[in-house]
NUKERO-246142 format. One record per atom (N, C-alpha, C, O): x, y, z; residue in one letter; residue number from 1. Coordinates in steps of 0.001 Angstrom, whole numbers, plus 500000, padded with zeros to 6 digits. Example, Ala and Ser with C-alpha at 12.3 -4.5 7.8 and 13.67 -1.06 7.14 Angstrom:
BEGIN
- u_v_w_rest_nr
- 513190_494310_507800_a_1 .
- 512300_495500_507800_a_1 .
- 513200_496700_507800_a_1 .
- 514236_496681_508465_a_1 .
- 512850_497750_507080_s_2 .
- 513670_498940_507140_s_2 .
- 512900_500030_507870_s_2 .
- 513409_501138_508039_s_2 .
This chain:
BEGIN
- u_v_w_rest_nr
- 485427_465921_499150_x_1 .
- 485316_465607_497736_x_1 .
- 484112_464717_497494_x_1 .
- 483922_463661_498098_x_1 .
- 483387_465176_496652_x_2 .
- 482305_464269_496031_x_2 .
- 482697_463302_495052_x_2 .
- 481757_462707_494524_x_2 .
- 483807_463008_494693_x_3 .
- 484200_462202_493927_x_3 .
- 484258_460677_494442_x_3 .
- 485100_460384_495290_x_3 .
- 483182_459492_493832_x_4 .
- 483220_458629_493654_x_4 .
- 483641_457605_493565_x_4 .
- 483171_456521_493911_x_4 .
- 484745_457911_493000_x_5 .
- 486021_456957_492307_x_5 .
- 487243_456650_493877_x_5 .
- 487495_457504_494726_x_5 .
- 487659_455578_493856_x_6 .
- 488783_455701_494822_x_6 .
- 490231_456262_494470_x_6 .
- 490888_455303_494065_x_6 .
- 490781_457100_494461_x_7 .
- 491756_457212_494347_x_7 .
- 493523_456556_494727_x_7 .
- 493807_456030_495804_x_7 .
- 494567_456764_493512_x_8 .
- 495534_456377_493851_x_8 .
- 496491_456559_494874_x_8 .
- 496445_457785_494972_x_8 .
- 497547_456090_495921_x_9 .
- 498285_456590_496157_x_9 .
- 499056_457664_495427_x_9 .
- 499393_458707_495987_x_9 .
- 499402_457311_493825_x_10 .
- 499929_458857_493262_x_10 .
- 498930_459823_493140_x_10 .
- 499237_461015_493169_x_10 .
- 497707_459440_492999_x_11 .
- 497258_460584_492780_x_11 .
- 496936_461707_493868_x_11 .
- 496839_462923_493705_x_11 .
- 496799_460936_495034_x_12 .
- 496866_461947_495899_x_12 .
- 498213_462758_496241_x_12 .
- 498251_463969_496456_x_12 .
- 499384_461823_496255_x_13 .
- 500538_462498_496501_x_13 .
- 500545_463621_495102_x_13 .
- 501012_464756_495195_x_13 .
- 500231_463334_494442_x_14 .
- 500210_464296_493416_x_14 .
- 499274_465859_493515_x_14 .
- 499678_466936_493076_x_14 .
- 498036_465631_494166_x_15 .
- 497455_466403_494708_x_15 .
- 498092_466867_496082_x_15 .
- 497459_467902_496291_x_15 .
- 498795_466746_496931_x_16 .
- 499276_466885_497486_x_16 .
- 500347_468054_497441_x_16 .
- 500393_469123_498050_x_16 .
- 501236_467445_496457_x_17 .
- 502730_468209_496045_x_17 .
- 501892_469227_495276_x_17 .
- 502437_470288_495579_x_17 .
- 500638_469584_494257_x_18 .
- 500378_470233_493900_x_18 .
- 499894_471836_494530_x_18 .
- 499973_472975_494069_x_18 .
- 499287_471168_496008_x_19 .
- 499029_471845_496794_x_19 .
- 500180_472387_497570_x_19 .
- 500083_473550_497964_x_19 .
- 500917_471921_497758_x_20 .
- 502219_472495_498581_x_20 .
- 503016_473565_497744_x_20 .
- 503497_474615_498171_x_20 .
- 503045_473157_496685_x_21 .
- 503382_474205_495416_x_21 .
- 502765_475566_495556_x_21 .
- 503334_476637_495771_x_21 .
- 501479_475311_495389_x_22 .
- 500838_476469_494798_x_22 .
- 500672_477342_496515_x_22 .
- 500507_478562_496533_x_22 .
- 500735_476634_497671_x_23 .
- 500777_477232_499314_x_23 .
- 502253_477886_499603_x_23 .
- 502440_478848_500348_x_23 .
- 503427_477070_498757_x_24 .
- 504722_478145_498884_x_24 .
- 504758_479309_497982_x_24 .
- 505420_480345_498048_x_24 .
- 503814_478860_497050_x_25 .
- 504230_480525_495801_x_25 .
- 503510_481320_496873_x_25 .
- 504202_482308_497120_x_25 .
- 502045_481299_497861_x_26 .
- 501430_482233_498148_x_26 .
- 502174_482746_499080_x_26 .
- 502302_483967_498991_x_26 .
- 502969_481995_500362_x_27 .
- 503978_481893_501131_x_27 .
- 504939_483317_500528_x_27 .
- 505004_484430_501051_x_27 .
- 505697_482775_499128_x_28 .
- 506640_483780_498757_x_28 .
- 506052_484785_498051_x_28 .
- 506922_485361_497398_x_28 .
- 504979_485256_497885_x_29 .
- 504297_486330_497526_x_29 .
- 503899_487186_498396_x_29 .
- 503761_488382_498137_x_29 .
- 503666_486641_499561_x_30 .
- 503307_487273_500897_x_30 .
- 504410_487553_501731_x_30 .
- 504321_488091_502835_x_30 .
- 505518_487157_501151_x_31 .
- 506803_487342_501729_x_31 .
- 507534_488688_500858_x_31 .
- 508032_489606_501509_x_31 .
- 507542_488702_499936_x_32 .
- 507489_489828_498855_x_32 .
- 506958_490842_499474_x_32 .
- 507657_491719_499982_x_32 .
- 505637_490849_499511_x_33 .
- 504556_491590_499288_x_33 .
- 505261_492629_500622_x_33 .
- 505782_493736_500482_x_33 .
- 505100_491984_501676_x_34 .
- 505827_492203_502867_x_34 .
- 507150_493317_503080_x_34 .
- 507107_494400_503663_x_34 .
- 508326_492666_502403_x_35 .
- 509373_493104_502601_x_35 .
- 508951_494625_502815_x_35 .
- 507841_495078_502536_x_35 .
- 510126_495410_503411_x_36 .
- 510354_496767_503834_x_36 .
- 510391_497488_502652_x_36 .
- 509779_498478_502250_x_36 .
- 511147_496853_502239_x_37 .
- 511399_498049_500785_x_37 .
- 510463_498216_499353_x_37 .
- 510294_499079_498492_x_37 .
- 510120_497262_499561_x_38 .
- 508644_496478_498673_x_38 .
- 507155_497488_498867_x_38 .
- 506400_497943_498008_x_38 .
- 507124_497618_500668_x_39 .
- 506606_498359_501322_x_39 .
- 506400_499996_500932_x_39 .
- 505481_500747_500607_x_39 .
- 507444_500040_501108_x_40 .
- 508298_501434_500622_x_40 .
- 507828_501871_499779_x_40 .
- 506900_502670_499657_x_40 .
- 508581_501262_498969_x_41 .
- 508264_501616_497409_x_41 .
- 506616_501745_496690_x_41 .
- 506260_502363_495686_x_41 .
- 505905_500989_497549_x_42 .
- 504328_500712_497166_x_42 .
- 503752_502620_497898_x_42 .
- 503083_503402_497223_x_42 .
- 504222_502898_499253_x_43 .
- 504173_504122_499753_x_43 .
- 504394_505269_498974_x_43 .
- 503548_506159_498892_x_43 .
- 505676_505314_498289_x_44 .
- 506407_506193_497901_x_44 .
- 505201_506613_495876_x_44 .
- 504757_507639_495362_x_44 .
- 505201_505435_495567_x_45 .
- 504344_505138_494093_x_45 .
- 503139_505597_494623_x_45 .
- 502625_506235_493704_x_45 .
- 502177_505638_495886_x_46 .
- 500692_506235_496332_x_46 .
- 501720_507801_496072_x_46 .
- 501885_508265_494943_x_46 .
- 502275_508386_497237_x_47 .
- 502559_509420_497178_x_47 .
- 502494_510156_496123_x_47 .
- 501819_511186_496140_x_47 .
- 503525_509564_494462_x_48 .
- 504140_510394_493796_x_48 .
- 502178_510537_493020_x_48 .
- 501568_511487_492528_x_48 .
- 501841_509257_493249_x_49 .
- 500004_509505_492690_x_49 .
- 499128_510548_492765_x_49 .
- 498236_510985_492037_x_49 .
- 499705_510907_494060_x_50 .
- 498970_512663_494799_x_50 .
- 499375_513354_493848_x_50 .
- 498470_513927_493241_x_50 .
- 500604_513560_493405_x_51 .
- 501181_515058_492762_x_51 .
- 501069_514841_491486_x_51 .
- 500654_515834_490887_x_51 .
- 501285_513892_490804_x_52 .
- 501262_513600_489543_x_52 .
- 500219_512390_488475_x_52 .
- 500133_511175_488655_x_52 .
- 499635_513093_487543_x_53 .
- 498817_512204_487280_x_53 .
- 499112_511491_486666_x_53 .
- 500324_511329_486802_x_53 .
- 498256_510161_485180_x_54 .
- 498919_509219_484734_x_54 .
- 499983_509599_483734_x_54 .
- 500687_508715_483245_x_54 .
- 500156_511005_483368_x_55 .
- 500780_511346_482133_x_55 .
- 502297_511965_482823_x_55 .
- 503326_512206_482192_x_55 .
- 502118_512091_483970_x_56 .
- 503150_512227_484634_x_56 .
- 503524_514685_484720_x_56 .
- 504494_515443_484718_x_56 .
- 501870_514801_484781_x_57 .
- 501968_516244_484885_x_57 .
- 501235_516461_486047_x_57 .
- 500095_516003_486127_x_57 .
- 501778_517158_487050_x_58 .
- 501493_517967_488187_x_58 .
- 500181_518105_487990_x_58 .
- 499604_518235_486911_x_58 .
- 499580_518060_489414_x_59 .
- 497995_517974_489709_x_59 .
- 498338_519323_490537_x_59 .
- 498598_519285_491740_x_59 .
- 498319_520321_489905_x_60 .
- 498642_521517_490198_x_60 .
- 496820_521930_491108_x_60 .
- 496815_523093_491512_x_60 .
- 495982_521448_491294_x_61 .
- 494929_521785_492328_x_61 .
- 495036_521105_493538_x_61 .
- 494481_521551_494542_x_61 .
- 495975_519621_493568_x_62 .
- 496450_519368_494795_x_62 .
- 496963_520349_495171_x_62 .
- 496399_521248_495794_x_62 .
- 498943_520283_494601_x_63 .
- 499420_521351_495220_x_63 .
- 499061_522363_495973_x_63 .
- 499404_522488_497149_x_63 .
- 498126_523398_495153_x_64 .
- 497339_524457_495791_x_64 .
- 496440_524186_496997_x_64 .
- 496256_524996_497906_x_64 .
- 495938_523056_496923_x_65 .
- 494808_522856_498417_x_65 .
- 495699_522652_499340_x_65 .
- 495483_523199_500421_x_65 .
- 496943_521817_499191_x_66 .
- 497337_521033_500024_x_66 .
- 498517_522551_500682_x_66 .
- 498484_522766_501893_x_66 .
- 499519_523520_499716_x_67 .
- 499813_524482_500275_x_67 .
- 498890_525382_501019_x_67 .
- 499116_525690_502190_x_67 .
- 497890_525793_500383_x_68 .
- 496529_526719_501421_x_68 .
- 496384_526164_502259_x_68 .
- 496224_527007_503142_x_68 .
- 496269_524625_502954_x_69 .
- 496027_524464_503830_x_69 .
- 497219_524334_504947_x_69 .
- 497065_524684_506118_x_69 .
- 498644_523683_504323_x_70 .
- 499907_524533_505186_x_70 .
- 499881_525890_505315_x_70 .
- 500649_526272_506198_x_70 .
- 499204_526872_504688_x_71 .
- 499467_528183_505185_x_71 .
- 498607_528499_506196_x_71 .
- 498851_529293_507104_x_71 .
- 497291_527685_505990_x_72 .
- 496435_528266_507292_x_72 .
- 496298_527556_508339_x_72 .
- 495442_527749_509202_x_72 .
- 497231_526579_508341_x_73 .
- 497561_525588_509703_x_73 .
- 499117_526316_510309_x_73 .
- 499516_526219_511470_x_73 .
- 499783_527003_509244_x_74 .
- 501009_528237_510007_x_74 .
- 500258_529606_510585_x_74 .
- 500554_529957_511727_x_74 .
- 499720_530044_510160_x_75 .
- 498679_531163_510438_x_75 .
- 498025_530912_511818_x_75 .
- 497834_531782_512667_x_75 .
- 497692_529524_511929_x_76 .
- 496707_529795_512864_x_76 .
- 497266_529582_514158_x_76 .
- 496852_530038_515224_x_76 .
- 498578_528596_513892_x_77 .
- 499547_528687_515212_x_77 .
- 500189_529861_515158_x_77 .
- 500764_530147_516208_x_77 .
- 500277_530581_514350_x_78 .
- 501328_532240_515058_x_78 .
- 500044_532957_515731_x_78 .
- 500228_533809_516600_x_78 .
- 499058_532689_515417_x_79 .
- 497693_533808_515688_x_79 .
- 497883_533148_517354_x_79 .
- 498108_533870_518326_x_79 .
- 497774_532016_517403_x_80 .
- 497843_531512_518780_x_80 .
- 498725_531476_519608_x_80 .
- 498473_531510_520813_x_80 .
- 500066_531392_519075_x_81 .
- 501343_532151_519686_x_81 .
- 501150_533550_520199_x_81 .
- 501671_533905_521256_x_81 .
- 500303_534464_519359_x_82 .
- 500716_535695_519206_x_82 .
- 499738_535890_520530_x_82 .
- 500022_536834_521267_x_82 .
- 498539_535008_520900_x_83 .
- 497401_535146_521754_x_83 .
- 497645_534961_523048_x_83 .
- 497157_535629_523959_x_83 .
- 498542_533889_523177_x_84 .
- 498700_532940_524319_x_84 .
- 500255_534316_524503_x_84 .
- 500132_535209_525342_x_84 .
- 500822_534282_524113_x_85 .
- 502090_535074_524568_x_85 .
- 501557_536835_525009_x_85 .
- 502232_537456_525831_x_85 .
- 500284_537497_524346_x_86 .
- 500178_538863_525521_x_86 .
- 499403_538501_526878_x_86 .
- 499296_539296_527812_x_86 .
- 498958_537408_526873_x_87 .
- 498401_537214_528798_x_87 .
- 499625_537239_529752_x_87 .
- 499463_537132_530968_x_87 .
Protein backbone atom coordinates (compact mmCIF):
# COMPACT_ATOMS: atom_id res chain seq x y z
CA UNK A 1 0.00 0.00 0.00
CA UNK A 2 1.11 3.43 -0.87
CA UNK A 3 -0.90 4.90 1.60
CA UNK A 4 0.67 7.36 3.90
CA UNK A 5 -1.50 7.62 6.67
CA UNK A 6 -1.03 5.03 9.61
CA UNK A 7 -3.72 3.04 10.02
CA UNK A 8 -6.17 1.78 12.79
CA UNK A 9 -6.32 -1.37 14.50
CA UNK A 10 -10.14 -1.36 13.21
CA UNK A 11 -9.37 -0.45 10.22
CA UNK A 12 -7.35 -3.07 9.32
CA UNK A 13 -9.40 -5.70 11.05
CA UNK A 14 -11.96 -4.28 8.99
CA UNK A 15 -10.00 -4.74 5.88
CA UNK A 16 -9.33 -7.87 6.91
CA UNK A 17 -12.94 -9.35 7.62
CA UNK A 18 -13.64 -7.61 4.35
CA UNK A 19 -11.27 -9.69 2.66
CA UNK A 20 -12.20 -12.93 4.20
CA UNK A 21 -15.73 -12.20 3.05
CA UNK A 22 -15.31 -11.53 -0.32
CA UNK A 23 -12.31 -15.00 -0.36
CA UNK A 24 -15.38 -17.24 1.10
CA UNK A 25 -18.03 -16.01 -1.53
CA UNK A 26 -15.17 -16.99 -4.19
CA UNK A 27 -14.54 -20.24 -2.06
CA UNK A 28 -18.50 -20.93 -2.39
CA UNK A 29 -18.73 -20.09 -5.96
CA UNK A 30 -16.02 -22.36 -6.83
CA UNK A 31 -17.64 -24.82 -4.77
CA UNK A 32 -20.91 -24.42 -6.78
CA UNK A 33 -19.34 -24.02 -9.83
CA UNK A 34 -17.80 -27.47 -9.11
CA UNK A 35 -20.49 -29.61 -7.85
CA UNK A 36 -21.42 -32.78 -10.09
CA UNK A 37 -24.65 -31.86 -10.94
CA UNK A 38 -23.92 -28.16 -11.53
CA UNK A 39 -21.37 -29.83 -13.86
CA UNK A 40 -23.92 -31.75 -15.48
CA UNK A 41 -26.24 -29.60 -16.08
CA UNK A 42 -23.66 -26.90 -17.63
CA UNK A 43 -22.83 -30.28 -20.13
CA UNK A 44 -26.21 -31.20 -20.78
CA UNK A 45 -27.28 -26.96 -21.61
CA UNK A 46 -23.76 -27.10 -24.29
CA UNK A 47 -25.36 -30.24 -25.68
CA UNK A 48 -29.06 -29.22 -26.03
CA UNK A 49 -26.97 -25.82 -27.82
CA UNK A 50 -25.85 -28.28 -30.68
CA UNK A 51 -29.45 -29.22 -31.63
CA UNK A 52 -31.32 -26.32 -30.84
CA UNK A 53 -30.94 -22.78 -31.41
CA UNK A 54 -31.85 -19.61 -29.28
CA UNK A 55 -35.55 -19.84 -30.29
CA UNK A 56 -35.54 -23.26 -29.31
CA UNK A 57 -35.92 -24.77 -33.20
CA UNK A 58 -33.84 -27.65 -34.43
CA UNK A 59 -30.57 -26.85 -36.22
CA UNK A 60 -31.77 -29.26 -38.66
CA UNK A 61 -28.03 -28.90 -40.71
CA UNK A 62 -26.45 -30.23 -37.55
CA UNK A 63 -28.64 -33.07 -37.40
CA UNK A 64 -27.94 -33.88 -41.03
CA UNK A 65 -23.97 -33.57 -40.82
CA UNK A 66 -23.83 -35.13 -37.69
CA UNK A 67 -26.31 -38.31 -39.03
CA UNK A 68 -24.17 -38.45 -42.56
CA UNK A 69 -21.42 -38.74 -40.70
CA UNK A 70 -22.90 -41.78 -38.35
CA UNK A 71 -23.81 -43.33 -41.56
CA UNK A 72 -20.44 -43.22 -43.07
CA UNK A 73 -18.57 -44.17 -39.94
CA UNK A 74 -21.37 -47.51 -40.07
CA UNK A 75 -20.55 -48.00 -43.71
CA UNK A 76 -17.15 -47.96 -43.41
CA UNK A 77 -16.90 -50.55 -40.57
CA UNK A 78 -19.28 -53.13 -42.45
CA UNK A 79 -17.06 -52.41 -45.71
CA UNK A 80 -14.22 -53.50 -43.35
CA UNK A 81 -15.97 -56.29 -41.74
CA UNK A 82 -17.07 -57.37 -45.03
CA UNK A 83 -13.01 -57.10 -46.14
CA UNK A 84 -11.29 -58.48 -43.27
CA UNK A 85 -13.92 -61.50 -43.02
CA UNK A 86 -13.27 -63.00 -47.05
CA UNK A 87 -9.30 -63.51 -46.29
Amino acid sequence: MSDTKARTAEQIEADIAATRARLASTVDELVDRAHPRNVARREVEKAKAQVFDERGQLRTQKIVAVGGAAVGVIALLLLIRRLVGRR
